[in-house]
C-alpha positions as CSV (number, residue, x, y, z in Angstrom):
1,X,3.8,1.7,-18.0
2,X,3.5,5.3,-17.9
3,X,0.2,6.9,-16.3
4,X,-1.8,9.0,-19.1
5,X,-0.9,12.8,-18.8
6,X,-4.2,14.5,-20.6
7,X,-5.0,18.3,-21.4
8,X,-8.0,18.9,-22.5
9,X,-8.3,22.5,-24.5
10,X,-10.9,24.1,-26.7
11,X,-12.5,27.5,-26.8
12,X,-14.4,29.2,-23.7
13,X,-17.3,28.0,-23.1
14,X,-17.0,24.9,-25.0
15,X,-17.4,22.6,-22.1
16,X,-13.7,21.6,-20.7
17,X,-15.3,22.1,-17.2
18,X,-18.6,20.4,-17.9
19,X,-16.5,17.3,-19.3
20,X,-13.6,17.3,-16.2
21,X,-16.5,18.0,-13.4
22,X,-18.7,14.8,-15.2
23,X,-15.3,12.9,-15.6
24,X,-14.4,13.1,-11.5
25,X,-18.3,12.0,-11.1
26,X,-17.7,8.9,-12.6
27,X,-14.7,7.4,-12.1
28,X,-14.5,4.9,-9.9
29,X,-11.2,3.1,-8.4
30,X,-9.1,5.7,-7.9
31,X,-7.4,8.5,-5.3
32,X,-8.3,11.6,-6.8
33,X,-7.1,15.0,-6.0
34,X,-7.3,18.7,-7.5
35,X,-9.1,21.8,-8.5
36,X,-11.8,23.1,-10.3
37,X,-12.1,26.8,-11.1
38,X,-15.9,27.8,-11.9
39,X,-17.3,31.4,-13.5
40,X,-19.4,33.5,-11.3
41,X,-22.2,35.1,-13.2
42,X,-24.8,37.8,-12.8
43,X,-27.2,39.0,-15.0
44,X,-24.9,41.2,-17.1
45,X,-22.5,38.5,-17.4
46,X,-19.3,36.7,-16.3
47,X,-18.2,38.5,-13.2
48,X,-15.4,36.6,-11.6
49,X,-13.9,33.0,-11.0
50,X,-13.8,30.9,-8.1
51,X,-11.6,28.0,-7.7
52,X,-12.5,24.9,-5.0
53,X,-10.8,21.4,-4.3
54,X,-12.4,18.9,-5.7
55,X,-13.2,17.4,-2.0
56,X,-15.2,20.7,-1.4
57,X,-13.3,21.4,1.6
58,X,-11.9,25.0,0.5
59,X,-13.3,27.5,-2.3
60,X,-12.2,31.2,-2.8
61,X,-13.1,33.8,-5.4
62,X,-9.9,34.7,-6.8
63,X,-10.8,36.5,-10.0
64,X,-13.3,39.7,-10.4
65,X,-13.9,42.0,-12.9
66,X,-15.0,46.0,-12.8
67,X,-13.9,48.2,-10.3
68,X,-11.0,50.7,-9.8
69,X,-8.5,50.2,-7.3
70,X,-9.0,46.5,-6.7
71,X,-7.0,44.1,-5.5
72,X,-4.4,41.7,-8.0
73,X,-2.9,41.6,-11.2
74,X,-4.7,41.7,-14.6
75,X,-5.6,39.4,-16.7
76,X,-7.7,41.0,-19.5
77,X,-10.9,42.7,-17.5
78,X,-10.1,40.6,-14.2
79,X,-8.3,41.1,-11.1
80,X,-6.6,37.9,-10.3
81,X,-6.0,37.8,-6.8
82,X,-3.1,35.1,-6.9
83,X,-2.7,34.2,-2.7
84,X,-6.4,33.4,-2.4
85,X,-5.8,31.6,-5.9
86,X,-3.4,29.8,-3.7
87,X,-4.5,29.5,-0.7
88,X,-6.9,26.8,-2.1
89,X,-5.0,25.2,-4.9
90,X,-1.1,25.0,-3.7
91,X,-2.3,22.1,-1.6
92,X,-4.5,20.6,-3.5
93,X,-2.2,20.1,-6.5
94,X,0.7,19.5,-4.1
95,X,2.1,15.7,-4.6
96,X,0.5,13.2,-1.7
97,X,1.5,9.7,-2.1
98,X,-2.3,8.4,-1.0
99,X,-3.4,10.0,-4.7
100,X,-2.7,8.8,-8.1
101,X,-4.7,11.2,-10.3
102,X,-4.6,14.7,-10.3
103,X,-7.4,16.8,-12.0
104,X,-6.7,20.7,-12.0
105,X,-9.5,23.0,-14.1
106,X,-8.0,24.8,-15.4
107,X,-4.7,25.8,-16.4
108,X,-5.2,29.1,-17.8
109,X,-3.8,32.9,-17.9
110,X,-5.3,33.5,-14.2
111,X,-3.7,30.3,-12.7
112,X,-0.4,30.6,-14.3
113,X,0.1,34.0,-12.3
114,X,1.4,31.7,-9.6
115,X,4.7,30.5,-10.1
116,X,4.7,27.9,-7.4
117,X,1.4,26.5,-8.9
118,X,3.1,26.2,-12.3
119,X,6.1,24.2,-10.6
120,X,4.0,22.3,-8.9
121,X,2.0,21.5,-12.5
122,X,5.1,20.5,-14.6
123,X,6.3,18.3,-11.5
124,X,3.4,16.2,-11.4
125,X,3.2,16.4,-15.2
126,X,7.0,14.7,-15.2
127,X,5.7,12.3,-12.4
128,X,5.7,8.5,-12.8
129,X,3.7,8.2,-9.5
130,X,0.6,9.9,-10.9
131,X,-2.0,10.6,-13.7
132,X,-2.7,14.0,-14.3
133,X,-6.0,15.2,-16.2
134,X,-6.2,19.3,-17.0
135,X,-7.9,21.9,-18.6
136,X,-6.0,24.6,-20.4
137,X,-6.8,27.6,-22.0
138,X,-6.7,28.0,-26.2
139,X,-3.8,30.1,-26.8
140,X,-0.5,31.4,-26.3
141,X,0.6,31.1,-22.6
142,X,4.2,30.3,-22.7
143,X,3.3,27.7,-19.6
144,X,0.7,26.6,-21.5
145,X,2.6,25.8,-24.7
146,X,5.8,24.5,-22.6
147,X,3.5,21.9,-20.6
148,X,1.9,20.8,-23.8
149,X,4.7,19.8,-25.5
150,X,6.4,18.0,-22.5
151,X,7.3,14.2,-23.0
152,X,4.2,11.8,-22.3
153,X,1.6,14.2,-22.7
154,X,-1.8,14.4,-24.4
155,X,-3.6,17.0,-25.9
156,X,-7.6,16.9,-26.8
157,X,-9.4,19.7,-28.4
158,X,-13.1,19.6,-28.0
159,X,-14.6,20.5,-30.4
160,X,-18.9,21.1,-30.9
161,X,-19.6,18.1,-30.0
162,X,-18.9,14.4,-28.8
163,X,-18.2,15.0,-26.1
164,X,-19.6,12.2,-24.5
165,X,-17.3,10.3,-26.4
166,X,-13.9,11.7,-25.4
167,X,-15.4,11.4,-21.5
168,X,-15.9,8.2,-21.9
169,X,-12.9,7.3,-23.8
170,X,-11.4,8.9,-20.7
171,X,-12.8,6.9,-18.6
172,X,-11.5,3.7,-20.4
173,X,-7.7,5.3,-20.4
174,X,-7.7,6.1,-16.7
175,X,-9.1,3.3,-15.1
176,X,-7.2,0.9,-17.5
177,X,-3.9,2.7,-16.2
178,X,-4.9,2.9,-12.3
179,X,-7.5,0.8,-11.3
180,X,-6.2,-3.0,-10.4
181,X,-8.6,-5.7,-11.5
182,X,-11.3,-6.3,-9.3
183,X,-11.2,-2.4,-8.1
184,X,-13.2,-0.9,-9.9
């Protein structure tokens, strides 16, 4: 049986991180590694992304906006500042045979500066040993578009709501595909 392969997408803001963050809280059963990248905001606004391992062990801010001269690439009004970006993910999302599901928010403009994370994304995607649930952005990201149509992968758009819903239904297709009776 293959193991579920799931990208969640939608607009920003729509709640792909609320839905993957409440997703890891409640599964139960399984080895689970990965990333979740979180907005940093001030009163004015959105000022910059952080990404952290889902095991809390390592966080960096590795996107900021304003300022002249900063360090990184571009991506729209941010500075993306790719080797703390991996620094904290590369391992994370790296294959380790005491895991069998992989959540990485998100899979976006930002992330897909890194090359080696990208790799590392489409290997575990192809990967019999492992379940992978992601977050990617809405839109045209060659990455994006290449990973979403590979073999044995799912895509669900949230939309305004039920959310609750597709968690749960989730919930059911994960733990049905990794947890052995009795586990979980």
């Amino acid at each position: 049986m293959s193991l579920p392969k799931v990208l969640v997408t939608g607009a920003p803001g729509i709640g792909k991180t609320t839905l993957i963050k409440s997703f890891t809280e409640r599964i139960r059963g399984v080895k689970l590694a990965g990333i979740v990248t979180e907005e940093v905001r001030d009163k004015k606004g959105r000022t910059g992304f952080t990404v952290r391992t889902l095991d809390g062990q390592k966080e960096a801010m590795f996107a900021t906006s304003g300022g002249k001269g900063k360090k990184g690439k571009r991506v729209g009004k941010y500075h993306v500042d790719v080797d703390a970006f991996e620094q904290v993910a590369l391992d994370a999302v790296a294959y380790h045979p005491e895991y069998n599901l992989y959540v990485i928010d998100e899979i976006g403009p930002m992330e897909c500066l890194s090359r080696t994370f990208c790799e590392t994304v489409k290997m575990l995607i192809k990967s019999d040993r492992v379940a992978v649930l992601a977050s990617v952005a809405k839109g045209g990201h060659p990455f994006i578009r290449d990973i979403i149509r590979m073999p044995g992968t799912e895509v669900v758009e949230l939309t305004g709501s039920g959310h609750e819903r597709i968690e749960d239904e989730l919930l059911v297709k994960f733990m049905t595909a990794l947890v052995k009776p009795g586990e979980g």
